[in-house]
TORPAMI-559329 format. One record per residue (C-alpha): residue number from 1; x, y, z; residue in three letters; chain. Coordinates in steps of 0.1 Angstrom, whole numbers, plus 2048, in hexadecimal, padded with zeros to 3 digits. Last residue first. Layout:
<nodes>
{num=NUM xx=X yy=Y zz=Z residu=ALA chaine=A}
...
</nodes>
This chain:
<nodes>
{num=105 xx=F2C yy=DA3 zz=8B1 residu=UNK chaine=A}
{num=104 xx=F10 yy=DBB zz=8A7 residu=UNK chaine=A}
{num=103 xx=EFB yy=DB1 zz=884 residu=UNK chaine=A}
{num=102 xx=F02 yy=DC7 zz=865 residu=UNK chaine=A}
{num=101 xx=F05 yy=DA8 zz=84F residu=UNK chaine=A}
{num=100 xx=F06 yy=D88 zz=865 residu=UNK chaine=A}
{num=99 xx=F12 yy=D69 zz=847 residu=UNK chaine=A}
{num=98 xx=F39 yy=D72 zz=84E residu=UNK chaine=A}
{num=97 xx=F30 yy=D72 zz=873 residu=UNK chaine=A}
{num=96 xx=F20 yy=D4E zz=879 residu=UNK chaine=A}
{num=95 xx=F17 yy=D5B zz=89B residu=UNK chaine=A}
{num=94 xx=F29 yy=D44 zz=8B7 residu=UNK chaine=A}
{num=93 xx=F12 yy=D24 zz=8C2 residu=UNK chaine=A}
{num=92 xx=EF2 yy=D26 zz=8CD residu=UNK chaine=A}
{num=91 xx=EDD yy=D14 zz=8ED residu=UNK chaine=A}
{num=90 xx=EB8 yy=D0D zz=8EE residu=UNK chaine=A}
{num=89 xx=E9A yy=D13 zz=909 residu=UNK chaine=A}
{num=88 xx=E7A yy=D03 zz=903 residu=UNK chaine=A}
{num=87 xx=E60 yy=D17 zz=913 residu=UNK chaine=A}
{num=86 xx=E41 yy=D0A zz=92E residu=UNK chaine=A}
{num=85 xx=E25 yy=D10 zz=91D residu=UNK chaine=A}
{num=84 xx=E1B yy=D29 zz=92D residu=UNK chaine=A}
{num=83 xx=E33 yy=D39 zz=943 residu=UNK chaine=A}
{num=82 xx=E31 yy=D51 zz=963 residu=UNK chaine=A}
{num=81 xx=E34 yy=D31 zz=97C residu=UNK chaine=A}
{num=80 xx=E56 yy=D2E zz=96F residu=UNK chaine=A}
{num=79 xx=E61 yy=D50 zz=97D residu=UNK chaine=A}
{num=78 xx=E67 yy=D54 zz=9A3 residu=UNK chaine=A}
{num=77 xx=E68 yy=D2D zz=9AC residu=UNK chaine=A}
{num=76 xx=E7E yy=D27 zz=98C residu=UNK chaine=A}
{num=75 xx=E98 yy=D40 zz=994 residu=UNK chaine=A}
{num=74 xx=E9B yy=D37 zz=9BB residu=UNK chaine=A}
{num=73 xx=EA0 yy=D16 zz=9B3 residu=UNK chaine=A}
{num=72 xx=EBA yy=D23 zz=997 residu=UNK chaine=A}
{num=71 xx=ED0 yy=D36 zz=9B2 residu=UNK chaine=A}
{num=70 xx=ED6 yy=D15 zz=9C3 residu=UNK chaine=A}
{num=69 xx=EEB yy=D0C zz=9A8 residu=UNK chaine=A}
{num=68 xx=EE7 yy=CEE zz=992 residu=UNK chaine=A}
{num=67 xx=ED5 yy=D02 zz=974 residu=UNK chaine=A}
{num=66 xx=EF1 yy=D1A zz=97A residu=UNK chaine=A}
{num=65 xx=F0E yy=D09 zz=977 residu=UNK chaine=A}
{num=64 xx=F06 yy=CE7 zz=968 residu=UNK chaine=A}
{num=63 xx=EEF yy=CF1 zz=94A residu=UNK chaine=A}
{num=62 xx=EF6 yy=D18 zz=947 residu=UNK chaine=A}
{num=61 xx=F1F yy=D1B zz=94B residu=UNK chaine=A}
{num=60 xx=F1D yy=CF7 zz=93C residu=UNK chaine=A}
{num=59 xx=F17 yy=D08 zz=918 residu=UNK chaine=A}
{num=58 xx=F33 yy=D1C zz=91B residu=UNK chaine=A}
{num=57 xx=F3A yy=D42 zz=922 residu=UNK chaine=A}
{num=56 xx=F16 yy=D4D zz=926 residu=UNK chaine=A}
{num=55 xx=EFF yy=D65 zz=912 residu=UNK chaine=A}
{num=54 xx=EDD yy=D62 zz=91F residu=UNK chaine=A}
{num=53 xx=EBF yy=D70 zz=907 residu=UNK chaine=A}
{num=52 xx=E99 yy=D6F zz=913 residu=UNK chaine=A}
{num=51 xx=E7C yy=D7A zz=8FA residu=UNK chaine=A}
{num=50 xx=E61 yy=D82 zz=906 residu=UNK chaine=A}
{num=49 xx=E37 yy=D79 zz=8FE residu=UNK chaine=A}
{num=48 xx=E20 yy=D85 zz=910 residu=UNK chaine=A}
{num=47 xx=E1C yy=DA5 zz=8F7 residu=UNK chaine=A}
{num=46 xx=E19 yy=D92 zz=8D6 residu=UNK chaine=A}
{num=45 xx=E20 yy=DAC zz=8BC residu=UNK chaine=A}
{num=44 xx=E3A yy=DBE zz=8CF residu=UNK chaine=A}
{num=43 xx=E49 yy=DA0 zz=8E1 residu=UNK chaine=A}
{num=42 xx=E59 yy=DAF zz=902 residu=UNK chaine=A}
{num=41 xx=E80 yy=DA8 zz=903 residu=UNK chaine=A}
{num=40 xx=E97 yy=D9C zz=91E residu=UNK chaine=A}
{num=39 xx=EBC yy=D9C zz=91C residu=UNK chaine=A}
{num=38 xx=ED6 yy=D8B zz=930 residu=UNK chaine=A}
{num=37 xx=EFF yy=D8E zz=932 residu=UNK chaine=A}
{num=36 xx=F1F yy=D79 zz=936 residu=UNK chaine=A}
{num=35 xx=F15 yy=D61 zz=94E residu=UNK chaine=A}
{num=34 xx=F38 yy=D49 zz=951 residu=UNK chaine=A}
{num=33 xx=F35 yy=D46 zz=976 residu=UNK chaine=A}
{num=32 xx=F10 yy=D4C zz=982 residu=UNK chaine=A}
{num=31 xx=F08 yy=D6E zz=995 residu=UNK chaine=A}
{num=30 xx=EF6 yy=D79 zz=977 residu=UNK chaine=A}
{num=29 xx=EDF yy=D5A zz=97A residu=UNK chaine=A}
{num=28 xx=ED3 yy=D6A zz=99C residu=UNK chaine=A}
{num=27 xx=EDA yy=D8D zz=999 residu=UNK chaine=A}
{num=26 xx=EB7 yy=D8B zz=980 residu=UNK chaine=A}
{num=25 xx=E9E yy=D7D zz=994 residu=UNK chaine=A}
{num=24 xx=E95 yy=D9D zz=9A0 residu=UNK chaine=A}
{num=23 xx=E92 yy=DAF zz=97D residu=UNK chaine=A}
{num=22 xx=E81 yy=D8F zz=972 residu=UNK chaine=A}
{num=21 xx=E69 yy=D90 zz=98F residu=UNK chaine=A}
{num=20 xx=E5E yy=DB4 zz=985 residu=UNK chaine=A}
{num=19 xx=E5A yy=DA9 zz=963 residu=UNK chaine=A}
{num=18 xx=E42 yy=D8B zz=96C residu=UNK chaine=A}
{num=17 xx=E2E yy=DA0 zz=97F residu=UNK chaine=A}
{num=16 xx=E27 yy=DBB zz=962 residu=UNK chaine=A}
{num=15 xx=E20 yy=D9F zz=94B residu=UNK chaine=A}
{num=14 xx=E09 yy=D8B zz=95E residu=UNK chaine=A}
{num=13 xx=DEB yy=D93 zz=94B residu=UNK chaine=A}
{num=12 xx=DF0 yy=D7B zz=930 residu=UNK chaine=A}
{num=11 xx=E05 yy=D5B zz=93F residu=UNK chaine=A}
{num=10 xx=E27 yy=D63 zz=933 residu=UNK chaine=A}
{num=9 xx=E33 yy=D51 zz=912 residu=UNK chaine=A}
{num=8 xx=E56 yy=D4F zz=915 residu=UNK chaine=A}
{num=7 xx=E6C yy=D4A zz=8F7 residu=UNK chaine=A}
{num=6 xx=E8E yy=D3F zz=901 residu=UNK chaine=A}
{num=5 xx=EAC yy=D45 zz=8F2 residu=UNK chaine=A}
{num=4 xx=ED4 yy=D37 zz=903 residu=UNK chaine=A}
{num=3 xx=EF3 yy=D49 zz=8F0 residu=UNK chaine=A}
{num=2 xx=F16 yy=D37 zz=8F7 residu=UNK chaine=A}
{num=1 xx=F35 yy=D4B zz=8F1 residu=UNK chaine=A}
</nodes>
């Protein structure tokens, strides 16, 4: 399994708009083949700042099936005006399990 990160830094004051447009955007990558499951998180110390986490099957689940899908205009135009810079998103391999004490599988 393939984990994608991205930090996004949310233009300040847009937060409440930008998670309301996440929560709509989000049947759109979920509806991709090989999307295994997405999590958002709020930054405690730096409250425009979240934390997004896409599980997929493989790597070309993200970069060929949904970034080439229809669904993924529709992503961008509802979220990417939200960030500031605009964030670098990266792509992990499986945990290294016998170094991940207490960590969930």
């Amino acid at each position: 399994m393939i984990l994608e990160s991205a930090l996004l830094n949310v233009r300040p004051g847009r937060e409440a708009d930008f998670e309301a447009a996440m929560r709509a955007a989000r049947p759109l990558i979920a509806a991709t083949d090989g999307f295994q499951g997405i999590e958002v998180r709020r930054c405690m110390e730096t409250p425009n700042r979240y934390l997004l986490l896409v599980w997929w099957t493989r790597l070309e689940d993200h970069t060929e099936g949904f970034r080439g899908s229809a669904r993924y205009a529709d992503w961008k135009a509802r979220l990417h005006d939200f960030y500031d810079p605009f964030p670098t998103v990266e792509h992990f391999s499986a945990p290294i399990q016998d170094q991940v004490v207490g960590a969930p599988a």
